[in-house]
C-alpha positions in Angstrom: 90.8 100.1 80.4 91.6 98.3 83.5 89.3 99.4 86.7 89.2 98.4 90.5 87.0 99.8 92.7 87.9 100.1 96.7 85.6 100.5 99.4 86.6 102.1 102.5 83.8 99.6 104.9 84.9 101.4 108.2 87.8 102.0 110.3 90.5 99.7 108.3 88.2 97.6 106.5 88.6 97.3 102.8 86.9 95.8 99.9 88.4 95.3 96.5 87.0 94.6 93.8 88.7 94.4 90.4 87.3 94.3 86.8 87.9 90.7 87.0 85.3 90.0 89.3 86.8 88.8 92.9 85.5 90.5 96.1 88.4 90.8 98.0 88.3 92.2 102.0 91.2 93.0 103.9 91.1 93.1 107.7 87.1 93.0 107.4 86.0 94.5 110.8 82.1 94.6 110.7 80.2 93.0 113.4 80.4 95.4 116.2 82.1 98.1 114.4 80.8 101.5 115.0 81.8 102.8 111.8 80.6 100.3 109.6 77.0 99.7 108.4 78.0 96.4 106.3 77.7 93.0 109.0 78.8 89.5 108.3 75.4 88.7 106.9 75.6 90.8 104.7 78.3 89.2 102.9 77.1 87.0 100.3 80.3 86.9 98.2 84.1 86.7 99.2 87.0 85.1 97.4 90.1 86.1 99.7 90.0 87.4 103.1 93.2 88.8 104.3 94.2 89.8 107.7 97.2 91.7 108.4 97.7 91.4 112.3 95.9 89.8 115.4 94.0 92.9 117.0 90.7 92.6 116.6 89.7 95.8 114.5 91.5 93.7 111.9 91.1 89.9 112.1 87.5 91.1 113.6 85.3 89.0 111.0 87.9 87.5 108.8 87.3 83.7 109.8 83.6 84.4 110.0 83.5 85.5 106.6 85.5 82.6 104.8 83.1 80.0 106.8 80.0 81.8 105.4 81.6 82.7 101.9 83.9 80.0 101.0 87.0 82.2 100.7 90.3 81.5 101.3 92.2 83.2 104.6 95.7 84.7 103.9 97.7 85.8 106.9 100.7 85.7 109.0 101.5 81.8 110.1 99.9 82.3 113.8 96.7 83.7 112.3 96.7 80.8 109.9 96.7 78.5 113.0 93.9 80.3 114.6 91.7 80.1 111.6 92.0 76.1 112.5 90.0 76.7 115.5 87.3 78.5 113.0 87.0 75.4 110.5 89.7 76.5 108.0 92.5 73.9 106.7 96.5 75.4 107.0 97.8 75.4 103.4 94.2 74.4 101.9 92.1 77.1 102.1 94.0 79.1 105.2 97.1 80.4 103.1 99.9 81.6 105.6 103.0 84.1 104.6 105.2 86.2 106.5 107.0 89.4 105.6 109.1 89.2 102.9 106.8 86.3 101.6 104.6 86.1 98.1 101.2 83.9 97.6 99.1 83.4 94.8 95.4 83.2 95.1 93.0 83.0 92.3 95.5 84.7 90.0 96.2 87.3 92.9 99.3 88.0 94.0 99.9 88.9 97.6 103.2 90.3 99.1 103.1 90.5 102.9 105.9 94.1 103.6 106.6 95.1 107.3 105.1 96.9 109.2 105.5 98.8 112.6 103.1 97.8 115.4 102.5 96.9 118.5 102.5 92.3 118.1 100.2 91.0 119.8 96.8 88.7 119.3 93.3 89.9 121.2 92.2 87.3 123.6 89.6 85.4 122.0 92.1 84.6 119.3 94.2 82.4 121.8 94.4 78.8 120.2 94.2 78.0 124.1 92.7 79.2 127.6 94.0 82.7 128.1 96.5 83.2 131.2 95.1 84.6 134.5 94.9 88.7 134.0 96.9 87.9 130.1 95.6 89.8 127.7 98.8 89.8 125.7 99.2 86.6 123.2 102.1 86.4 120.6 101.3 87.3 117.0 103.5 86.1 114.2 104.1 90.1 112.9 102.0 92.8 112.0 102.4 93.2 107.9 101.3 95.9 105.1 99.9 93.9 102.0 100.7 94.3 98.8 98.4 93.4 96.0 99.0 92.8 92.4 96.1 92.1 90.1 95.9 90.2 86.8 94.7 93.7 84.8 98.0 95.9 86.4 96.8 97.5 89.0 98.8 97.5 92.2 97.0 98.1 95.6 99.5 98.8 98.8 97.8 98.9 102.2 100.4 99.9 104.7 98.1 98.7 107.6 98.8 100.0 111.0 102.4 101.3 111.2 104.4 103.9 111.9 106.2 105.6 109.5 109.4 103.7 108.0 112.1 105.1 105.1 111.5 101.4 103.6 108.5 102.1 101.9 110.2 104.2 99.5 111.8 100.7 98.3 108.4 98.9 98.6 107.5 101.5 96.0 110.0 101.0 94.4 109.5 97.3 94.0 105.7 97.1 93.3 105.3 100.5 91.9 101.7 100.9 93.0 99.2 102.9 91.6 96.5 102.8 94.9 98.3 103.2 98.7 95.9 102.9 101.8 97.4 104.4 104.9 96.1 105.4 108.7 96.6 108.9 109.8 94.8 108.4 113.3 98.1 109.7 114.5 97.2 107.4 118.0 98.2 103.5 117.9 99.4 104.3 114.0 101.0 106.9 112.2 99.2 110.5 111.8 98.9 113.3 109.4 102.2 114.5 109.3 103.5 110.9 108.5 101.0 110.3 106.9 101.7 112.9 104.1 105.5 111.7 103.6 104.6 108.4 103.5 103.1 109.4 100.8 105.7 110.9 99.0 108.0 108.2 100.1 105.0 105.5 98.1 104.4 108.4 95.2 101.0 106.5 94.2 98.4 108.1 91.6 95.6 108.7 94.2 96.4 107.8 98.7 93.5 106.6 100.5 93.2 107.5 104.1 91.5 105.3 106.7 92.1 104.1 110.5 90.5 107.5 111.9 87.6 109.2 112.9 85.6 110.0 116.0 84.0 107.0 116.8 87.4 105.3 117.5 88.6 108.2 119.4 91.5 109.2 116.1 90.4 112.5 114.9 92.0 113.5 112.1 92.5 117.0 110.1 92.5 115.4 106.1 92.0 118.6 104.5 95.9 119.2 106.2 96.7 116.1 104.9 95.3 117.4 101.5 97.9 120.2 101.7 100.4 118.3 102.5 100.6 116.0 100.0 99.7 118.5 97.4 103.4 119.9 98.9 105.3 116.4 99.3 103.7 114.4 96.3 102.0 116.6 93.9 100.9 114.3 91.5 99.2 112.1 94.3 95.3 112.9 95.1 94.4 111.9 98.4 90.8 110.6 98.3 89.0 110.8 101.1 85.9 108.3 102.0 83.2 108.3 104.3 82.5 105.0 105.3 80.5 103.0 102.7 82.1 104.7 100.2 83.7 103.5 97.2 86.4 105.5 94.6 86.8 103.4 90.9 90.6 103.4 89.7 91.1 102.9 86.1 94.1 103.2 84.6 95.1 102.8 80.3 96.9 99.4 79.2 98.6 97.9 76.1 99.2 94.4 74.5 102.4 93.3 72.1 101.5 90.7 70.0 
């Protein structure tokens, strides 16, 4: 029985963790982040660190984390070149795609999808001095992640976006069994997209995240519940606090 267990750290921060044994964070926000009790030193074990855009509730701790862990960076080419300015090596251990693109890390494999957001990269990202009154810095593009593991399972974090028809092909594609999504229904998508998305992904179980009071993104789930139940019935829509973790397992079979 193949498992994986997914921890919702805070905000957008996720942790994955298949049977196989990687520790895998995606757009690890911690230091700083008011809904996440986990900080960089915490973090004693990381094996790919994946960043889907340049705001910084989502590169937040990435490049911190590889220096400390070891752990290869994946993101868009920009972020890649950034990650140069925090000790990482382009194409060594800082692994760049775009959307469209496919790497392979550790026997992962990691499909960058698009994603609609606003592109741009915080300030302390700059690989240089930061205009006079800039705040604005080009990022290479904003990306869901798809992530295939070596036991079957398929993860599909959406990351911050706004609803698109397209993901009904991305499902299509990748056919995955786990789909993370924001319903903050501010600087993403809310509930109402949130729960077609859904049914557009058709996964087993929909994990919500990129809301909550502390970042200002309330957000009714227990509507979201209802919808789904409506749109995607054979979808459950698990809902975790902060910290909390949900174990996926799913049946396999071998032809020899």
């Amino acid at each position: 029985m193949s498992s994986i267990k997914v921890t919702l750290l805070g905000h957008a921060s996720m942790l994955f963790e298949p049977d196989s044994g990687e520790k895998i964070y995606l757009d690890p926000w911690l230091d700083g982040n008011p809904t996440c009790n986990l900080s960089v030193a915490d973090v004693d074990q990381a094996d790919i660190v994946i960043a889907t855009h340049g705001h910084n509730d989502h590169i937040g701790d990435s490049y911190a984390i590889c220096q400390k862990t070891g752990a290869t960076f994946v993101g868009n080419y920009e972020l890649c070149l950034v990650a140069g300015k925090n000790g990482l090596t382009l194409g060594e251990n800082a692994i760049p795609f775009n959307p469209g693109g496919t790497v392979i890390v550790g026997g992962v494999k990691i499909t960058a999808t698009q994603a609609f957001h606003s592109l741009s990269m915080s300030p302390n990202q700059s690989l240089g001095a930061s205009p006079e009154n800039g705040y604005y810095h080009p990022d290479g593009a904003v990306c869901g992640v798809v992530l295939q593991f070596a036991n079957g399972i398929t993860v599909y974090d959406t990351s911050d976006t706004a609803l698109f028809s397209d993901m009904q092909l991305i499902s299509q594609m990748y056919g995955p069994q786990i789909a993370i999504l924001p319903v903050g229904g501010k600087f993403t998508m809310g509930i109402r997209e949130g729960a077609r998305a859904t049914s557009f992904i058709r996964p087993d179980i929909v994990i919500p995240n990129h809301y909550g009071e502390a970042t200002g993104q309330p957000a009714d789930i227990d509507a979201l519940k209802q919808a789904v139940t409506l749109l995607s019935p054979n979808t459950h829509v698990v809902e975790l606090a902060p910290g909390r973790s949900v174990t996926y397992s799913t049946s396999s079979y071998e032809v020899s």
